[in-house]
Each structure stands twice: as structure tokens, then as C-alpha cells.
C-alpha positions in Angstrom: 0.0 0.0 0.0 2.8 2.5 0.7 3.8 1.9 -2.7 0.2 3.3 -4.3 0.6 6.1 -1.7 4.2 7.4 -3.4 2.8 6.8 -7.0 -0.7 9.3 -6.1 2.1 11.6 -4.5 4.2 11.4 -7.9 1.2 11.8 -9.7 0.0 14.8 -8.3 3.4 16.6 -8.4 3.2 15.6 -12.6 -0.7 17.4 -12.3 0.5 20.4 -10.7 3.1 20.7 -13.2 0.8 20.0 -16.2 -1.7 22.4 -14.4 0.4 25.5 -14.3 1.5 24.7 -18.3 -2.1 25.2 -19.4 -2.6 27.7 -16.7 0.4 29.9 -18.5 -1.2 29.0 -22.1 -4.6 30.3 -21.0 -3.1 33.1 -20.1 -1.1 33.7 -23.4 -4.0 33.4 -25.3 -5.9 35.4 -23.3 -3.5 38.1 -23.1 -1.2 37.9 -26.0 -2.9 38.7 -29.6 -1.3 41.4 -32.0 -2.0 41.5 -36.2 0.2 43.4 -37.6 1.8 43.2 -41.0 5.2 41.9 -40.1 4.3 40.6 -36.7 1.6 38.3 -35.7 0.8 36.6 -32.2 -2.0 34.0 -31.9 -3.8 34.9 -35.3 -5.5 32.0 -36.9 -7.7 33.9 -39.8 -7.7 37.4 -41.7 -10.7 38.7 -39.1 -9.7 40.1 -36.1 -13.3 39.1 -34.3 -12.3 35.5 -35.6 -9.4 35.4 -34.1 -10.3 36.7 -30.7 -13.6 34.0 -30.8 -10.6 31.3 -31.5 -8.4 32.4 -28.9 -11.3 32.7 -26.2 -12.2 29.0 -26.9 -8.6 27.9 -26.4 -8.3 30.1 -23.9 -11.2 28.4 -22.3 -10.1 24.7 -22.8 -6.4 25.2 -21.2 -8.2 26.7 -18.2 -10.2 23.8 -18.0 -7.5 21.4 -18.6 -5.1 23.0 -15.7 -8.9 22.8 -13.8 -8.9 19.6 -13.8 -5.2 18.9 -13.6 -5.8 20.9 -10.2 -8.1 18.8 -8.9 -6.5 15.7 -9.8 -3.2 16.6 -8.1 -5.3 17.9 -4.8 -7.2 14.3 -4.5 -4.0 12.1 -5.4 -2.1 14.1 -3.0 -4.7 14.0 -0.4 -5.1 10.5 -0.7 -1.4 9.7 -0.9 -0.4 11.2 2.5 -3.4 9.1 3.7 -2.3 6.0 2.6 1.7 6.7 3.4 0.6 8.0 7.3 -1.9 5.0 7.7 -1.3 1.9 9.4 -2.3 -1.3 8.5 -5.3 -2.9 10.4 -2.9 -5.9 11.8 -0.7 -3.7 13.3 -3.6 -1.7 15.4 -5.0 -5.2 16.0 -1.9 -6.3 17.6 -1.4 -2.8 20.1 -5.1 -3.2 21.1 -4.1 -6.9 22.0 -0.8 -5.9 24.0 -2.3 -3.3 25.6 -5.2 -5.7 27.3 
């Protein structure tokens, strides 16, 4: 069982790493759009209202994606600590018997 609890601890370092990736692309598409003639940022089409309708909806599925890359590293990590601080059932079995 300790072994599960250090994989759900690797795994939610990788989320939280994958998470803050589309968290920064979000963000670039949400911030970062220029036409001009010799320099172009996120443009996709010749409209401008185009392009800012295409970068909303990749704005919106990166932020979605780090979302739920944010709540998968906050449940594996939660549950990893669990598992790692728990003890098994025979070994609280066998204090409750010394004890007595």
C-alpha cells in the first residue's frame, strides 16, 4: 500500500506541473494577440473578431484542462499522504491486544 501512496504523491506533483503549463497558455491566449503586417501573435484567420472568438475557446479549454489537472493533483495528494501515514489494520489489531 505505501507503494500506491508514493505513486498518487508522484502523480499529483506531474498534475500540478501539467496544471500551471495550461494555466500559462490560458493566459497567453488570453492576453497575448497582435495583427500586424510583419508581426503576428495568436492569429489563426484574416478577421480580427475570428481570431479573438478562436483564442477565447482555447483560452477556455487550457483553463479547463489545468482545472482539472488541479483537482487531480489535490485528490492524489490528499489521498497519498493518507495511505503513506496509515497503518495497516494488523498492526492496530496487535497494540489493542498488548495493551489488554
Amino acid at each position: 500500500m505505501r507503494k500506491l501512496g508514493i505513486f498518487l504523491i508522484i502523480l499529483s506533483v506531474v498534475t500540478f506541473v501539467a496544471c500551471f503549463y495550461f494555466a500559462s497558455e490560458a493566459h497567453d491566449k488570453y492576453t497575448n494577440y497582435y495583427n500586424g503586417s510583419y508581426f503576428q501573435t495568436n492569429v489563426y484567420v484574416g478577421g480580427d473578431a475570428y481570431n479573438y472568438i478562436i483564442n477565447g475557446t482555447y483560452m477556455t479549454a487550457f483553463s479547463v484542462l489545468a482545472g482539472f489537472c488541479a483537482l487531480i493533483g489535490v485528490f492524489s495528494l490528499a489521498f497519498g499522504g493518507y495511505i503513506i501515514n496509515s497503518r495497516p489494520k494488523e498492526v492496530l489489531l496487535n497494540e489493542e491486544l498488548q495493551r489488554h
